[in-house]
Backbone and ligand atoms as CSV (ligand in chain L), in Angstrom:
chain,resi,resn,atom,element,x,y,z
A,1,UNK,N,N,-109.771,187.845,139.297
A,1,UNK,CA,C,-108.889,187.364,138.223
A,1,UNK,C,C,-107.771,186.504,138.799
A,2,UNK,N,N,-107.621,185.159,138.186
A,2,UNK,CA,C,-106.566,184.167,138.374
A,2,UNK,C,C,-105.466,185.142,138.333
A,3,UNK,N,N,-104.201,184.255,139.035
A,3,UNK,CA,C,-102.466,184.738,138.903
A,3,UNK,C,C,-102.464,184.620,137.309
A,4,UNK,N,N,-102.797,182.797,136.839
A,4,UNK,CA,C,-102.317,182.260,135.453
A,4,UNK,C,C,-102.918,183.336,134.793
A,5,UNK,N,N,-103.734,184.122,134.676
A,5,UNK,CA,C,-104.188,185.173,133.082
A,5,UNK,C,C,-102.607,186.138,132.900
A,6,UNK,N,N,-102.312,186.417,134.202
A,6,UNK,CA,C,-101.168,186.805,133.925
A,6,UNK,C,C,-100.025,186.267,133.008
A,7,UNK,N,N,-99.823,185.096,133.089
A,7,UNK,CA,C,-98.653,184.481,132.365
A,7,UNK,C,C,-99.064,184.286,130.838
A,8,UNK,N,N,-98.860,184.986,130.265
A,8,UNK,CA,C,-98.469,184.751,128.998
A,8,UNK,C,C,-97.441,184.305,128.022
A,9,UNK,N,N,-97.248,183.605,127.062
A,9,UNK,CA,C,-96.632,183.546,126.182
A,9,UNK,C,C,-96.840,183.950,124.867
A,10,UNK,N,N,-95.348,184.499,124.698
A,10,UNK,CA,C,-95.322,185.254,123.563
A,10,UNK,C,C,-95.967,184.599,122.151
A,11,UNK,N,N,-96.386,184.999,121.393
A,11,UNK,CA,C,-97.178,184.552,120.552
A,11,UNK,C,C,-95.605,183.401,119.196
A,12,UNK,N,N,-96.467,182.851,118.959
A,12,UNK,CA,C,-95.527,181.965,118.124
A,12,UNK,C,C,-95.053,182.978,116.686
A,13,UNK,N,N,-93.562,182.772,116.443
A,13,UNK,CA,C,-93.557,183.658,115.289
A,13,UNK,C,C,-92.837,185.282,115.161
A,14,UNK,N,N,-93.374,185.281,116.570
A,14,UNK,CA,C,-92.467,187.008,117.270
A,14,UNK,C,C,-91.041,186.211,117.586
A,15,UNK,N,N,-90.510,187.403,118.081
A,15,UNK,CA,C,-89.212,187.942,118.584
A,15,UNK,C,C,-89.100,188.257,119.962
A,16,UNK,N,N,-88.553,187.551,121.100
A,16,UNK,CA,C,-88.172,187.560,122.671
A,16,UNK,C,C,-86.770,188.214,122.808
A,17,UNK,N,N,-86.852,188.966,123.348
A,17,UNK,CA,C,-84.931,189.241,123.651
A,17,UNK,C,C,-85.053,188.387,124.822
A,18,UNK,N,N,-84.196,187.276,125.257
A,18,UNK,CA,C,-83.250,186.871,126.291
A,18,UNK,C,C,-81.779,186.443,126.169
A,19,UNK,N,N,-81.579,186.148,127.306
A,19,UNK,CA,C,-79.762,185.819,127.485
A,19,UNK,C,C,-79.902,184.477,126.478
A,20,UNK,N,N,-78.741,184.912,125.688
A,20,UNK,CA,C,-78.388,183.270,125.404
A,20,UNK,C,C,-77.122,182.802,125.646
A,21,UNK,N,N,-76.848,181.749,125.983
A,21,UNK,CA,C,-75.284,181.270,127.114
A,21,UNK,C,C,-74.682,181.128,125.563
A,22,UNK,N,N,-75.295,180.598,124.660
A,22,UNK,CA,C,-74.386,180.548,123.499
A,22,UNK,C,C,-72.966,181.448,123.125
A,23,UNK,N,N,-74.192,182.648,122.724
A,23,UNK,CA,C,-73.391,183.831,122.202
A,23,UNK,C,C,-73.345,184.737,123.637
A,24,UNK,N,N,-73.631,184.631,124.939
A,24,UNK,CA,C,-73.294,184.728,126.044
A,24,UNK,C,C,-73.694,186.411,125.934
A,25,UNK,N,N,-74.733,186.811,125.457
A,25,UNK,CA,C,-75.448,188.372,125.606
A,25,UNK,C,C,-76.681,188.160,124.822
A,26,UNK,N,N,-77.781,189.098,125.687
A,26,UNK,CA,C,-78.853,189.255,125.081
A,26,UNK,C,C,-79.235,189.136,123.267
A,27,UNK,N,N,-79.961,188.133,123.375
A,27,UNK,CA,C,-80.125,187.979,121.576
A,27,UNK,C,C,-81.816,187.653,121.519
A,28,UNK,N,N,-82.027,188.250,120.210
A,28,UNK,CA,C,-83.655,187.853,119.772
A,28,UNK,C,C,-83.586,186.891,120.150
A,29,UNK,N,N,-84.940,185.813,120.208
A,29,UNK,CA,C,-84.905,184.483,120.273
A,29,UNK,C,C,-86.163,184.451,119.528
A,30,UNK,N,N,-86.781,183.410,118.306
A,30,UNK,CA,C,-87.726,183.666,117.616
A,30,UNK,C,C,-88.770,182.592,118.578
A,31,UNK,N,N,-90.225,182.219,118.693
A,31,UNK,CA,C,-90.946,181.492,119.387
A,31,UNK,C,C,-91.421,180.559,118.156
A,32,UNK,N,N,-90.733,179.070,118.561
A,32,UNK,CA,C,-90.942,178.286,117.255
A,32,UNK,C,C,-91.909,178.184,117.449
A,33,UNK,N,N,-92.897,177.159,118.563
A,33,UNK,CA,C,-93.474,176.615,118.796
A,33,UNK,C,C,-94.416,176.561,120.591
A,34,UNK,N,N,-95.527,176.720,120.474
A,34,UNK,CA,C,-95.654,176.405,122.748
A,34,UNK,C,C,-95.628,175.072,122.517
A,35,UNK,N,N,-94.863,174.457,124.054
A,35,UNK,CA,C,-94.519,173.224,124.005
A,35,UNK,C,C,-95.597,172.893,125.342
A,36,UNK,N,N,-95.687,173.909,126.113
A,36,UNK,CA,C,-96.853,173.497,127.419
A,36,UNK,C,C,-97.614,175.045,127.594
A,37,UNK,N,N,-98.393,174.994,128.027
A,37,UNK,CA,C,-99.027,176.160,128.314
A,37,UNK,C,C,-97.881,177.529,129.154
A,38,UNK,N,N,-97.376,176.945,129.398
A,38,UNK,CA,C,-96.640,177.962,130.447
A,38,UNK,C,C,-94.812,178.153,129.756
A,39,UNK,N,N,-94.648,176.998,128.405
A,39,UNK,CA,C,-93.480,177.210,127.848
A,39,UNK,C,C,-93.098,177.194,126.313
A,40,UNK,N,N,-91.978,177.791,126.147
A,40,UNK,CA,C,-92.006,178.091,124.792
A,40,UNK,C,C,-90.822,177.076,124.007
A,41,UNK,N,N,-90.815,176.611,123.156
A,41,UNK,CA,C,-89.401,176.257,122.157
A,41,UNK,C,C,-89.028,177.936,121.290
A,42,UNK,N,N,-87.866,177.878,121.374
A,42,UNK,CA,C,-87.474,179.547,120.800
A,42,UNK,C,C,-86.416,178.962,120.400
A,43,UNK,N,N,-85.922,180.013,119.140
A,43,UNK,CA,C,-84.307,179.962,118.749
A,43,UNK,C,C,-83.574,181.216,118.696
A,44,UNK,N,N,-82.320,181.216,119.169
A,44,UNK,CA,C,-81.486,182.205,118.660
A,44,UNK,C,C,-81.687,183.061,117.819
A,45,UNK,N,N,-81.840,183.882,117.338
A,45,UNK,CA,C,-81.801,184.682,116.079
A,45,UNK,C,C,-80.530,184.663,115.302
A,46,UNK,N,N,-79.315,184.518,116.680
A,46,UNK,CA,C,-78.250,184.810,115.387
A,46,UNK,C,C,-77.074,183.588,115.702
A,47,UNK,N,N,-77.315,182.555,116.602
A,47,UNK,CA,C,-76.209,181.489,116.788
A,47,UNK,C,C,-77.250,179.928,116.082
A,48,UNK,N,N,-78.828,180.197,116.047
A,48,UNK,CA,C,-79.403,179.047,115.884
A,48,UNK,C,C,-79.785,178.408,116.725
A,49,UNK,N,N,-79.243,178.165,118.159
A,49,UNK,CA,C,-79.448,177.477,119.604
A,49,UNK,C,C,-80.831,177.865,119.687
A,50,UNK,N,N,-81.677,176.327,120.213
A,50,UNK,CA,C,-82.477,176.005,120.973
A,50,UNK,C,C,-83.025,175.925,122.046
A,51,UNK,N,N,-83.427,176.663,122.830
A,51,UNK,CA,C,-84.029,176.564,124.199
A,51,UNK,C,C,-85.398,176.901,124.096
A,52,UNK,N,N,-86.059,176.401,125.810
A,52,UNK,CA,C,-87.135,176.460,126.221
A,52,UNK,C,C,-87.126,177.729,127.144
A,53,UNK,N,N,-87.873,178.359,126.685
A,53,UNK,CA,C,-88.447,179.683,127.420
A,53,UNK,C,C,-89.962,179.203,128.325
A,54,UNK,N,N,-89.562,179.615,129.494
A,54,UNK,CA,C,-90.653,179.562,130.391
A,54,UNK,C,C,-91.449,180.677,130.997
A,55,UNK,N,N,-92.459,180.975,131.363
A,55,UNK,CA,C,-93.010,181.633,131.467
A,55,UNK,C,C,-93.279,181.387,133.432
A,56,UNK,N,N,-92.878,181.655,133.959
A,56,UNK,CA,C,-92.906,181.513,135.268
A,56,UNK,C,C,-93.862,181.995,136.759
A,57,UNK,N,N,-94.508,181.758,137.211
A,57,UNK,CA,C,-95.569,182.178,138.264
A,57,UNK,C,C,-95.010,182.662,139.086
A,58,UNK,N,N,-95.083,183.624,139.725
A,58,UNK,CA,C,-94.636,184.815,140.916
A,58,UNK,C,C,-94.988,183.980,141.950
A,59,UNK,N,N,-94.315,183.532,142.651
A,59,UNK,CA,C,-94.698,182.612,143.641
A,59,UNK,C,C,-95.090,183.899,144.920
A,60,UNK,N,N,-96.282,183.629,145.852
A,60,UNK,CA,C,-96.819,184.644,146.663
A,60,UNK,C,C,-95.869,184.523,147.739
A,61,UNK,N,N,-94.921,185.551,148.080
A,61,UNK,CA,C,-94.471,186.151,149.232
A,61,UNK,C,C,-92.908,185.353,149.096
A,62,UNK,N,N,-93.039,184.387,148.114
A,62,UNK,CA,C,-91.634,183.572,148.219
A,62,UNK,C,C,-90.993,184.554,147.450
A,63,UNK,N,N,-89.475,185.087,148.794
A,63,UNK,CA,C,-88.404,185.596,148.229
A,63,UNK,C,C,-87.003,184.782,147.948
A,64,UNK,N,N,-86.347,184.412,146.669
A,64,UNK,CA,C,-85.683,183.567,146.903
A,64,UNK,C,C,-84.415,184.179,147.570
A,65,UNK,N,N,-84.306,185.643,148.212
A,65,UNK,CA,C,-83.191,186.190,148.899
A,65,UNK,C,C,-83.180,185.627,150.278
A,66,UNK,N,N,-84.522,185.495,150.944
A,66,UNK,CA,C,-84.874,185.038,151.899
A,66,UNK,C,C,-84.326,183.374,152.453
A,67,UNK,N,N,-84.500,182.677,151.308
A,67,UNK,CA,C,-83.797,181.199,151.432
A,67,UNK,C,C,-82.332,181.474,151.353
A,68,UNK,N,N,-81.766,181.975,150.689
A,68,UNK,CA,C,-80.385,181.960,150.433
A,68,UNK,C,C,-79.535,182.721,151.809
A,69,UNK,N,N,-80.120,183.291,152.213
A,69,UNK,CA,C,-79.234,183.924,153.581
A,69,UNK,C,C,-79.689,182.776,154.572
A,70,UNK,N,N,-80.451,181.803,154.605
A,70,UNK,CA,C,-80.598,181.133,155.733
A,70,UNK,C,C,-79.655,179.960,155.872
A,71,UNK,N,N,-78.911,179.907,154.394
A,71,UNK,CA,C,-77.874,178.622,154.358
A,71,UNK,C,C,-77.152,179.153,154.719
A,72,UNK,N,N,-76.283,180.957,154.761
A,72,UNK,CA,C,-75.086,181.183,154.919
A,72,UNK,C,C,-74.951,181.118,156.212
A,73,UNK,N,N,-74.113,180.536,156.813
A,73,UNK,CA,C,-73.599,180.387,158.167
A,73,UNK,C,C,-72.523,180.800,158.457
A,74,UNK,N,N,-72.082,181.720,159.067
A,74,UNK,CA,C,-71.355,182.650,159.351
A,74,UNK,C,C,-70.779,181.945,160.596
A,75,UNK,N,N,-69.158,182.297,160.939
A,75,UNK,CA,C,-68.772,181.864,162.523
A,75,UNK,C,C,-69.492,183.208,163.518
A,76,UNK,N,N,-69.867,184.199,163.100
A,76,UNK,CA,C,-70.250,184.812,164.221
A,76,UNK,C,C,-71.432,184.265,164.188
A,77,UNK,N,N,-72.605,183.970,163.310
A,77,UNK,CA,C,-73.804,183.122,163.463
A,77,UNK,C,C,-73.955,182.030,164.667
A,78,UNK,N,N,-72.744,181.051,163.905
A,78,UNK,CA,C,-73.029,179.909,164.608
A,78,UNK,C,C,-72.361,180.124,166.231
A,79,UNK,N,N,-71.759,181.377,166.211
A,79,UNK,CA,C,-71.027,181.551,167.716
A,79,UNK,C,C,-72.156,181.577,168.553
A,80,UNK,N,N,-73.028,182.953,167.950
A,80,UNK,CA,C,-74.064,183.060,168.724
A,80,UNK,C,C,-75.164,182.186,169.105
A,81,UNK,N,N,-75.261,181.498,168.206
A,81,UNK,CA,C,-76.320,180.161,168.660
A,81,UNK,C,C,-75.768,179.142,169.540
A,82,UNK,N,N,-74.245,178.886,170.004
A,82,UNK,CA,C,-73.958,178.520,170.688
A,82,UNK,C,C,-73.750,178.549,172.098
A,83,UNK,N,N,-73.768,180.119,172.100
A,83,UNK,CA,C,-73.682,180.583,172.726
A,83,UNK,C,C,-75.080,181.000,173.844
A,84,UNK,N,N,-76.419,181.333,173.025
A,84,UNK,CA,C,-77.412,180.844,173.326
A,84,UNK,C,C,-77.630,179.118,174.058
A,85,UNK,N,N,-77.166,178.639,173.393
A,85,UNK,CA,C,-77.592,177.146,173.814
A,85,UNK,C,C,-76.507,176.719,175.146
A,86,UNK,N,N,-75.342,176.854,174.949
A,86,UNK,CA,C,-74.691,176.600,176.390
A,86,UNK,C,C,-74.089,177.863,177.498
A,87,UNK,N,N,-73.990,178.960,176.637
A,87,UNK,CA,C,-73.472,179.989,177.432
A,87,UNK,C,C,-72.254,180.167,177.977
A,88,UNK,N,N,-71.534,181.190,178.311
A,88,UNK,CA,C,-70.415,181.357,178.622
A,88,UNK,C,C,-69.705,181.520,180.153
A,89,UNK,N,N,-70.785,181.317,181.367
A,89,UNK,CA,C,-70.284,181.107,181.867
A,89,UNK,C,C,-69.872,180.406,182.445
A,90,UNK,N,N,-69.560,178.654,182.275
A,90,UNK,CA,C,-68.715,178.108,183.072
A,90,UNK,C,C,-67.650,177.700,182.233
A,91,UNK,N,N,-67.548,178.736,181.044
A,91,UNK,CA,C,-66.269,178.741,180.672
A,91,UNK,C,C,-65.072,178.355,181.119
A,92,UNK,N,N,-64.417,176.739,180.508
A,92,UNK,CA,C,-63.050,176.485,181.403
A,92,UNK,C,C,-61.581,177.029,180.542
A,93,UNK,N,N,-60.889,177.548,181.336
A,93,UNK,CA,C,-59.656,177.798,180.393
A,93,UNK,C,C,-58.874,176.770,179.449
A,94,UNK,N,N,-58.933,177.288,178.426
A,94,UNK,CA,C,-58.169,176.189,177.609
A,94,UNK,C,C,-56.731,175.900,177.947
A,95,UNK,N,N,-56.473,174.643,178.202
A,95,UNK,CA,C,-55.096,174.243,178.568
A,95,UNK,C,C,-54.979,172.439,177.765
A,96,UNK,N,N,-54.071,172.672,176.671
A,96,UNK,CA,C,-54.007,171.364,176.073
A,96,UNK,C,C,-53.848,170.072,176.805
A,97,UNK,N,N,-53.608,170.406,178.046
A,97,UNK,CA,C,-53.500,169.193,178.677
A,97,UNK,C,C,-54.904,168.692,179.199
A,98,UNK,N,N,-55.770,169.405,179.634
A,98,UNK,CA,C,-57.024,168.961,179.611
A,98,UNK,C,C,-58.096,168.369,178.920
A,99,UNK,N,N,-59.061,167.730,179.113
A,99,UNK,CA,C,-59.441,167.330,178.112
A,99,UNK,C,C,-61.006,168.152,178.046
A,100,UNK,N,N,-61.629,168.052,177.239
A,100,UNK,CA,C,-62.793,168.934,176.654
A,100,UNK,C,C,-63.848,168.180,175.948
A,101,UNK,N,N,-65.276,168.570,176.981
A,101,UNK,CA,C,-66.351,167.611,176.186
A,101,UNK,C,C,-67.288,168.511,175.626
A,102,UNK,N,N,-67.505,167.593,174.222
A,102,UNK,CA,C,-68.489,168.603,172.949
A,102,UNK,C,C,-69.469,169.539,173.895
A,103,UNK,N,N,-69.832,170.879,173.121
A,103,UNK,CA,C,-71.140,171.283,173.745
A,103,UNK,C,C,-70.880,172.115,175.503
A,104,UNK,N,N,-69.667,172.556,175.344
A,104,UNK,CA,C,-68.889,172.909,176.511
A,104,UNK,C,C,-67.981,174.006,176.138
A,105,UNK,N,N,-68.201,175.223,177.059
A,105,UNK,CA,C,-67.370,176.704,176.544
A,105,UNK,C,C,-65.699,176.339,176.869
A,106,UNK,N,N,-65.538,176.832,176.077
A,106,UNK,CA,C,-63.944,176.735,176.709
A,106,UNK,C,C,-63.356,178.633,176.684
A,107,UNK,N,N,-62.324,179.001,177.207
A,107,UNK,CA,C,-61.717,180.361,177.307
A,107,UNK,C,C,-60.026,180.113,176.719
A,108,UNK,N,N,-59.933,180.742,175.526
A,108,UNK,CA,C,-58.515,180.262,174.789
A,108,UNK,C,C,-58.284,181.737,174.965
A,109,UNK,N,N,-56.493,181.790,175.415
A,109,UNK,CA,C,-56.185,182.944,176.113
A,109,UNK,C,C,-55.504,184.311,174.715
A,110,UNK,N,N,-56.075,183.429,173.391
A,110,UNK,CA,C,-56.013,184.273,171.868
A,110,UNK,C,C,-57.252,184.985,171.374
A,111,UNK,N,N,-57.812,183.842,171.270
A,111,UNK,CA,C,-59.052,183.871,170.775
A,111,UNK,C,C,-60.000,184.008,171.245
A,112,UNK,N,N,-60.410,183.999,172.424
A,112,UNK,CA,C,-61.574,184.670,173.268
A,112,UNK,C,C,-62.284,182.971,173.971
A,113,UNK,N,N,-63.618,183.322,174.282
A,113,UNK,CA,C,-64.748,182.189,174.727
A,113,UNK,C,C,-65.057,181.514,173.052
A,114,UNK,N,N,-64.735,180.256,173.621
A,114,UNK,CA,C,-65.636,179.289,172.169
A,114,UNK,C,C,-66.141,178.239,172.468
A,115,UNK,N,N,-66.818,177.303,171.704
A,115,UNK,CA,C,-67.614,176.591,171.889
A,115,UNK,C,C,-66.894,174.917,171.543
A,116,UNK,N,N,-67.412,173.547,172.224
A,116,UNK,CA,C,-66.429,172.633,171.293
A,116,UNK,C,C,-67.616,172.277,171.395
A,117,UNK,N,N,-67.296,172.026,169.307
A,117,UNK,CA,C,-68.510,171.106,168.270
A,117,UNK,C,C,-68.262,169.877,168.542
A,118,UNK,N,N,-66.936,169.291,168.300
A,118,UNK,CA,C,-66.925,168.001,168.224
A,118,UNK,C,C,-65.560,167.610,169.173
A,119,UNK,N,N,-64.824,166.373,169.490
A,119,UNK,CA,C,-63.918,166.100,170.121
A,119,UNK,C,C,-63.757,164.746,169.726
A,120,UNK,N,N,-62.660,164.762,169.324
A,120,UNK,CA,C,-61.815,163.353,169.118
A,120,UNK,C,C,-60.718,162.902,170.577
A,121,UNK,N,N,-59.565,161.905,170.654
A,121,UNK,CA,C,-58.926,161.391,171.763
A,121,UNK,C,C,-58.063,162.542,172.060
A,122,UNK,N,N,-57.499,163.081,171.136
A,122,UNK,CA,C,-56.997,164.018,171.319
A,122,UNK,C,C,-56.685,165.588,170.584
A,123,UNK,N,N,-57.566,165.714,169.581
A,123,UNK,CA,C,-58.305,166.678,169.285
A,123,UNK,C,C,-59.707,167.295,169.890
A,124,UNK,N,N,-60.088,168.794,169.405
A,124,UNK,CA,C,-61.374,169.375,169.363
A,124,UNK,C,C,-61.545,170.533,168.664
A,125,UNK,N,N,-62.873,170.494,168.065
A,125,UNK,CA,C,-63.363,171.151,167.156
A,125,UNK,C,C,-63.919,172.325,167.967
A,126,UNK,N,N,-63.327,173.367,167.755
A,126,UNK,CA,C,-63.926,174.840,168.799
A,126,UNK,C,C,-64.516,175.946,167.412
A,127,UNK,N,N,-65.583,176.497,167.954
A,127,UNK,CA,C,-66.359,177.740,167.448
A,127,UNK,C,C,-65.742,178.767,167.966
A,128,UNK,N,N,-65.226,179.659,167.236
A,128,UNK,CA,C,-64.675,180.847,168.174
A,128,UNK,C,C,-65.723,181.893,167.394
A,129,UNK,N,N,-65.812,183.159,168.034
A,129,UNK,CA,C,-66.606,183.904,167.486
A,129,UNK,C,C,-65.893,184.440,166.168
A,130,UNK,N,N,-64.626,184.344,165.739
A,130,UNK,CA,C,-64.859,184.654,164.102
A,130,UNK,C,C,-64.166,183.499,163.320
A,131,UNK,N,N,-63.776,182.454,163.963
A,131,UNK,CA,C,-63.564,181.003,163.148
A,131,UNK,C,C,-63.461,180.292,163.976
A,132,UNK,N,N,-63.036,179.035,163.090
A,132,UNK,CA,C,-63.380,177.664,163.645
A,132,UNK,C,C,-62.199,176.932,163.533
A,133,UNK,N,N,-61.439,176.351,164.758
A,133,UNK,CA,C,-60.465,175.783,164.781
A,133,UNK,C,C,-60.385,174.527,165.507
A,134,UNK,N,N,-59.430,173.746,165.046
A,134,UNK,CA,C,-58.944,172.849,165.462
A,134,UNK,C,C,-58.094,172.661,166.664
A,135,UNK,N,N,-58.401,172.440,167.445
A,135,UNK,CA,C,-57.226,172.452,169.143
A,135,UNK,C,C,-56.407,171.019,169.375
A,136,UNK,N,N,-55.628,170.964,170.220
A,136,UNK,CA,C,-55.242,170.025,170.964
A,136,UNK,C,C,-56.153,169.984,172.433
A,137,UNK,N,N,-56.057,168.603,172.568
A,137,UNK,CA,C,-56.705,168.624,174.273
A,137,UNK,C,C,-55.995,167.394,174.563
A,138,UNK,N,N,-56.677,167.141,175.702
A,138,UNK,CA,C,-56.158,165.863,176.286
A,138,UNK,C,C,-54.122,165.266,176.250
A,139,UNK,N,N,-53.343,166.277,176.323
A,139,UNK,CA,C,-52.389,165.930,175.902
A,139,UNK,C,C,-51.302,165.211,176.732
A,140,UNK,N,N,-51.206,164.235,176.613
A,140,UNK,CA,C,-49.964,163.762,177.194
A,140,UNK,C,C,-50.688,162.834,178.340
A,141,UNK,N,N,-51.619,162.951,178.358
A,141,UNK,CA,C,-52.708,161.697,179.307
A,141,UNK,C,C,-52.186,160.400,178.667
L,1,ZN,ZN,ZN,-77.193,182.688,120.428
């Protein structure tokens, strides 16, 4: 047996409870009409509003929790991947008078070992393991 036998739509004429943003809580919705095999035209029962009800396929193994934690990027995340990629030990002490190239540990005597993302003439962009700050470098060169 196909996934699609599964998906049904409600028969034209019945009664659906879903959300409606209208009246902003669960309301009948009547099934005017199928507009595609897989969707419905419905109305409100009690504001009148129009929407399309869909009938949706279980996509196999796709969790959409799974995508959504892979965007969140965390400073301890991105510490650690940095940390992976260049490592901490030739960690140089941070001293604003020095200057600092991207992709290079530095040791800030607050904030621990971090990483610099980016570097301007006299800025740099450091990863610390629980944020991300802005430094001075190069100063007075
Ligand atoms: Zn409504």
């Amino acid at each position: 047996m196909a996934n699609d036998d599964l998906l049904k739509l409600p028969a034209v004429a019945t009664n659906v409870l879903l959300d409606c943003k209208k009246c902003g809580s669960e309301r009948y919705h009547k099934v005017l009409f199928h507009s595609t095999p897989s969707s419905a035209k419905v109305e409100c029962e009690v504001c009148k509003s129009k929407k399309t009800y869909k009938v949706t396929k279980p996509k196999a193994g796709g969790k959409k929790a799974t995508k959504r934690k892979k965007s969140v990027v965390t400073d301890a995340s991105m510490w650690k991947s940095l940390e992976e990629e260049i490592g901490t030990k030739d960690a140089a002490p941070y001293n604003m008078r020095e200057a600092f190239e991207p992709s290079t540990a530095i040791e800030h005597k607050k904030f621990g070992v971090g990483f610099v993302t980016a570097a301007t003439t006299n800025r740099i962009e450091v990863q610390f393991q629980d944020s991300h700050r802005t430094l001075v470098h190069n100063h007075g060169n």
